[in-house]
LOKOL-446371 format. One record per residue (C-alpha): x, y, z; residue in one letter. Coordinates in steps of 0.001 Angstrom, whole numbers, plus 500000, padded with zeros to 6 digits. Each point is the difference from the previous one (the first is absolute). Example, Ala and Ser with C-alpha at 12.3 -4.5 7.8 and 13.67 -1.06 7.14 Angstrom:
! LOKOL-446371
512300495500507800A/501370503440499340S/
//
This chain:
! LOKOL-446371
510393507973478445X/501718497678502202X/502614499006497103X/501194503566500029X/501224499267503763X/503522498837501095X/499195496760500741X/502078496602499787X/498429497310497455X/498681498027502653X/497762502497501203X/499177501231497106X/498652496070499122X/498163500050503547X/498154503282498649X/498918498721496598X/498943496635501099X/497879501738502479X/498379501799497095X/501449503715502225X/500580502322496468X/498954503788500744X/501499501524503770X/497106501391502340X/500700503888500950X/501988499191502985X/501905496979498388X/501277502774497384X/500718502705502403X/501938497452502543X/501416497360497843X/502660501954497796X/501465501960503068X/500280497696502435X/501361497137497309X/502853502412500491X/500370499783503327X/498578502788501859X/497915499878502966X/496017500780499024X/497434501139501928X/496754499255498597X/496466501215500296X/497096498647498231X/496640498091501449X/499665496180499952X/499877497888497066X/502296502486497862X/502404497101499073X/502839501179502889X/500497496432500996X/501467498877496308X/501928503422500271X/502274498760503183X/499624496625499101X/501902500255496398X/502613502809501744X/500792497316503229X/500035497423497392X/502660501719497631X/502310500815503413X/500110495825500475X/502878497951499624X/498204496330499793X/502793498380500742X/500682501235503625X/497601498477502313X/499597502472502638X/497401502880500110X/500481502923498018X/496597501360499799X/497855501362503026X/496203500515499275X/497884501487503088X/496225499893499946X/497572500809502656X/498203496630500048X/500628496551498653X/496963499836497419X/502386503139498625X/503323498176500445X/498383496162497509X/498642502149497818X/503281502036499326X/501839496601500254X/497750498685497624X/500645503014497384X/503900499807500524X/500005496256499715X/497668500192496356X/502614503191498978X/502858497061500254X/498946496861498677X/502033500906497028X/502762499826502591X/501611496823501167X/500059499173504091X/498758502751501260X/498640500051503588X/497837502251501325X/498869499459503574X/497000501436501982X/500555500619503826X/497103501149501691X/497372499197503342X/497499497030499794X/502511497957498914X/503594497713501658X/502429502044500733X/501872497007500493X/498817498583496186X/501375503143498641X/503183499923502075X/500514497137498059X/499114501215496712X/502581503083500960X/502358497368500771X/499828498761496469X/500755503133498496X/497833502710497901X/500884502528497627X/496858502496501172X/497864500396503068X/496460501348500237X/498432500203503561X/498401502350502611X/502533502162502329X/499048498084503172X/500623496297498661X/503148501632498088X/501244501641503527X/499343496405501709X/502421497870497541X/502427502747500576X/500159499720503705X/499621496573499662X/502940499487497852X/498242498601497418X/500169502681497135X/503340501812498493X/499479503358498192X/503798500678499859X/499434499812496738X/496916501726498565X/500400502049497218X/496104501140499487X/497488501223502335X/496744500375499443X/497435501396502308X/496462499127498673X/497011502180501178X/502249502061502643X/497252501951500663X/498076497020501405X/502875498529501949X/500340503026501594X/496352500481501030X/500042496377501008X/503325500890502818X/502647498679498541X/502058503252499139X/502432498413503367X/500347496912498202X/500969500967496517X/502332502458501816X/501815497077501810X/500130497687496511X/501536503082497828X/502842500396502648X/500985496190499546X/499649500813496027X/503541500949497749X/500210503561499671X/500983499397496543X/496452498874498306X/496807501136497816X/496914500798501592X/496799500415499171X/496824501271501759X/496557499893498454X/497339501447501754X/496187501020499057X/500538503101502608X/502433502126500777X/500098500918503713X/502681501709502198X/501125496789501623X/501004498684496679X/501789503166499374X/502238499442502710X/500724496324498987X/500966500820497041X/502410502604500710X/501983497699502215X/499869497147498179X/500268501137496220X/502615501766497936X/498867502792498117X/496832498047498793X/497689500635496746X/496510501306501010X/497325498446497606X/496327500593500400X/497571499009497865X/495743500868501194X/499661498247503209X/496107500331499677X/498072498048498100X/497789502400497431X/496343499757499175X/500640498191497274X/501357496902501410X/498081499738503301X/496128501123500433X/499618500767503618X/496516500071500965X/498860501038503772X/496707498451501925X/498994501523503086X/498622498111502843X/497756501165502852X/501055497433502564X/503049497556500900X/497803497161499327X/498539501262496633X/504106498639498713X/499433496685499612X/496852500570498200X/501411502564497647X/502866497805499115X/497074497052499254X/498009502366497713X/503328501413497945X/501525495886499883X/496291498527498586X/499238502922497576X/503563500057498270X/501124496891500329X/503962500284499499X/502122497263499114X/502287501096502736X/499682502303502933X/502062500695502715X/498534501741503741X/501803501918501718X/499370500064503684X/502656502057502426X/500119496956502968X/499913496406499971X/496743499621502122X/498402501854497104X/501370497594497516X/498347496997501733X/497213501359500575X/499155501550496586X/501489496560498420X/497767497711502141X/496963502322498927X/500740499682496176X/500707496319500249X/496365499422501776X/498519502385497385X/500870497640497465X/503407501447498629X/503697498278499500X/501576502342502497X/503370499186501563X/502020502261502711X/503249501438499983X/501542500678503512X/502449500149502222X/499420497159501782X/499698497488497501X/502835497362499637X/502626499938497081X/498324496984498217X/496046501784499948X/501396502970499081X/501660498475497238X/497305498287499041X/497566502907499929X/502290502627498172X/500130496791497351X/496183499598499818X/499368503677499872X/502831500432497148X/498385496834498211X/496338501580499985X/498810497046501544X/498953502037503211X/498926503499498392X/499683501842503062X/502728500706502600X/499920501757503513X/503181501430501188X/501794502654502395X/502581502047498240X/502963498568501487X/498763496557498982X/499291501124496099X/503329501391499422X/501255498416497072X/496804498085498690X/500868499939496111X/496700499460497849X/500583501264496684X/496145500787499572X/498317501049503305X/496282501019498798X/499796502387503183X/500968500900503648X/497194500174502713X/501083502464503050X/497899498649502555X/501422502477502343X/502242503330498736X/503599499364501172X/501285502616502261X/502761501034498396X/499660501774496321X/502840498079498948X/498803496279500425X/496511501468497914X/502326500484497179X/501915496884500585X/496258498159500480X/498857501160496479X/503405499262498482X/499023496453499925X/497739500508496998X/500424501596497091X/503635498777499466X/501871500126497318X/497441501921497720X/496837498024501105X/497017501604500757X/498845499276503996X/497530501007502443X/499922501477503291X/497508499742502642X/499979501982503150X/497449499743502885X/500219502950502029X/497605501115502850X/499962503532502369X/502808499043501649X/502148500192496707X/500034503683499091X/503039501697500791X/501415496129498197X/497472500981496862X/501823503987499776X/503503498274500100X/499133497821496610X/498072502773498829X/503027502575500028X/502486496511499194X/497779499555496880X/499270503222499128X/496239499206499738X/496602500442501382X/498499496463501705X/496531499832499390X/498006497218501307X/498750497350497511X/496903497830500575X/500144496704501566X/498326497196497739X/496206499212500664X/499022497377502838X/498526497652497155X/504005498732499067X/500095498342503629X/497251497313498434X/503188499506497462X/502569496888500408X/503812501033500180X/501801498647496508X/501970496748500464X/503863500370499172X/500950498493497031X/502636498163500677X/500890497601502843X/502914499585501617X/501662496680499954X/502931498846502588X/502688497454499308X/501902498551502994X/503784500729498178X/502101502949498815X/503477501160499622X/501450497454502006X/498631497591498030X/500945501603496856X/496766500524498807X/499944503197497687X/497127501351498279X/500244498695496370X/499504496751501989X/496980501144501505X/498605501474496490X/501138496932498084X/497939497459502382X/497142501753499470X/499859500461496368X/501620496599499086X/498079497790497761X/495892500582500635X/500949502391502946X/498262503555500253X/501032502271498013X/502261502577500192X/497911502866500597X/498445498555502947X/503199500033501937X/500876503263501718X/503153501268502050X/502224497048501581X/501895500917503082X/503012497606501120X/501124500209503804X/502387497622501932X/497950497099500558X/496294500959498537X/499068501358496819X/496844501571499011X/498009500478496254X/496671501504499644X/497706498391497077X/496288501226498752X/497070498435502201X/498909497803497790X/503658498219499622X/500321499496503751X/499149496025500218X/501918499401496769X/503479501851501046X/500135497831503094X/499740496857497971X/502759501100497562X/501906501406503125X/500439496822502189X/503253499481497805X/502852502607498735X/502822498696497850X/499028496288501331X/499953501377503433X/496511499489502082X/498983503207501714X/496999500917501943X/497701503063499703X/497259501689501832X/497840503004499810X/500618502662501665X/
//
């Protein structure tokens, strides 16, 4: 239980408000030893609750009253690094004036040179935007107490082992770190030896067992029987939420622009998509309001959806590792999820890897019948609504909820998540509450706002 743990009041308010009572495996094999200081390396697969583990330990280390960083969070892409700053900053609202700031690409370096200016008690970013303040001036870790190095095993496939070597020299020598990783490779090995001080090892099953995930393999004759496959699979099961995985971007485009003429609410993940549609397609994927998502792995990292029916592998990923990480997506946190692999001729020294990884025999399973094509892909219950204010404007989300429910508004149930970000804020409602929620939305609090659709 988390009331067994060393924790200040404040924190422990933060947990019960957020309704956090029993500790996930990892969250009881980190939390108690490094509460007491010790460096931790730990290895367990995604969604195992590691991100509340650092983000109570870092918080516990803070002295509030010190405006200056004193926490250090890596992560290997910036959908990673808001969605750990998100966690940390729900972990402390029992806290007064606490600052956590997110540096990383896509958006003003000179914006957050600003914010820096300012002051913040903990910084989340990726290493390259973290390296750039540095150089630039901009960013003082004289002072960090807590490191944290989310998904190492990622940042390091992704280059930046140079870079986090060059941001730990700047660090104090005097501080706690702590390294979570799904994988455990020799690079990481070597890290940690020169960076950590006689560290705890803690691994908890880095593969996700039968039981949570059902992985199910289709083969295909020909490169253009994909698409096809993928059609079939999508119209005969219908999940509330899928996500494709694709291993470029030109396959993402194209295999987006085929579901969206096929009738489906498709949206791409990429590379090459500004901050602002990225944003807003992680939000309408995360708000069910698109149910199907195309992505590259890089791209994905850190996509949070706390029920993903099942993950598509449009193509098998090279590398055994990002497989793993690919079906970690589903099936978090105890819920049952579904993996779908297309594999073709091509694949079959790929297909013995997972075979031995798994320790199981992949048998081939039937493609649905052609008849399901005549079938029309299930509308997403919920729409996404936009509203041209956020943060900056002081808008928080009780404001959002209470315009819509006031008086003969919709009710409650019809209103799903509500995301707040500096100037635009975002609330999914059911369908059928669309037209109404924009009425009761063109004023806040006596404020007039506009919305669209998204």
């Amino acid at each position: 239980m988390f009331t067994d743990l060393d924790l200040p009041g404040n924190l422990q308010n933060s947990l019960e408000s957020l309704g956090y009572q029993s500790m996930t495996p990892i969250q009881s094999q980190v939390l108690p030893v490094a509460l007491a200081g010790r460096d931790i390396i730990a290895k367990a697969k995604t969604g195992s609750g590691k991100t509340v583990s650092f983000g109570l330990v870092i918080l516990k280390n803070l002295d509030s009253t010190t405006y200056v960083p004193q926490s250090l969070v890596l992560c290997p892409t910036r959908e990673l690094a808001d969605q750990v700053a998100d966690v940390i900053r729900q972990l402390a609202r029992a806290t007064e004036n606490i600052k956590v700031l997110t540096l990383t690409g896509g958006s003003s370096a000179r914006t957050q040179a600003t914010s820096l200016h300012k002051g913040a008690h903990i910084i989340v970013g990726t290493p390259g935007r973290i390296e750039d303040h540095l150089g630039r001036g901009t960013l003082n870790i004289d002072k960090i107490n807590s490191l944290v190095l989310d998904e190492a095993d990622r940042m390091l496939q992704m280059g930046f082992q140079e870079s986090i070597e060059r941001i730990i020299k700047l660090l104090p020598e005097k501080r706690q770190t702590l390294l979570l990783s799904a994988t455990y490779p020799d690079e990481i090995k070597t890290i940690a030896d020169n960076i950590m001080q006689t560290p705890a090892m803690i691994s908890i099953d880095t593969t996700h067992s039968n039981d949570d995930i059902q992985q199910l393999f289709f083969r295909i004759k020909q490169q253009q029987d994909r698409t096809r496959a993928m059609q079939l699979l999508l119209l005969k099961h219908q999940p509330e939420s899928a996500l494709i995985f694709c291993n470029t971007k030109i396959s993402v485009k194209e295999v987006t622009n085929f579901l969206k003429d096929k009738g489906f609410a498709a949206i791409a993940l990429h590379g090459d998509l500004d901050q602002k549609d990225r944003d807003q397609n992680l939000i309408r994927f995360s708000n069910l309001s698109s149910n199907v998502m195309v992505a590259t792995d890089v791209a994905a990292r850190g996509i949070d959806i706390d029920k993903l029916d099942v993950v598509i592998n449009y193509e098998l990923s090279k590398e055994l590792d990002i497989h793993v990480h690919r079906s970690g997506r589903t099936g978090r946190a105890g819920e049952q999820g579904k993996v779908w692999t297309l594999y073709d001729s091509t694949d079959r020294y790929r297909i013995e890897q997972l075979e031995k990884h798994f320790n199981i025999k992949i048998e081939n399973h039937t493609l649905p019948a052609d008849h399901v094509l005549s079938t029309t892909p299930a509308k997403s219950a919920t729409i996404t609504l936009e509203i041209n204010a956020g943060k900056k404007q002081k808008l928080r989300p009780g404001d959002v909820l209470g315009a819509l429910t006031a008086e003969d508004g919709i009710n409650g149930t019809s209103v799903g998540k509500i995301k707040i970000l500096a100037t635009r804020a975002f609330v999914a409602v059911d369908r059928g509450d669309v037209n109404k929620a924009r009425e009761y939305l063109r004023k806040i609090k006596g404020r007039s706002y506009k919305t669209r659709i998204l």
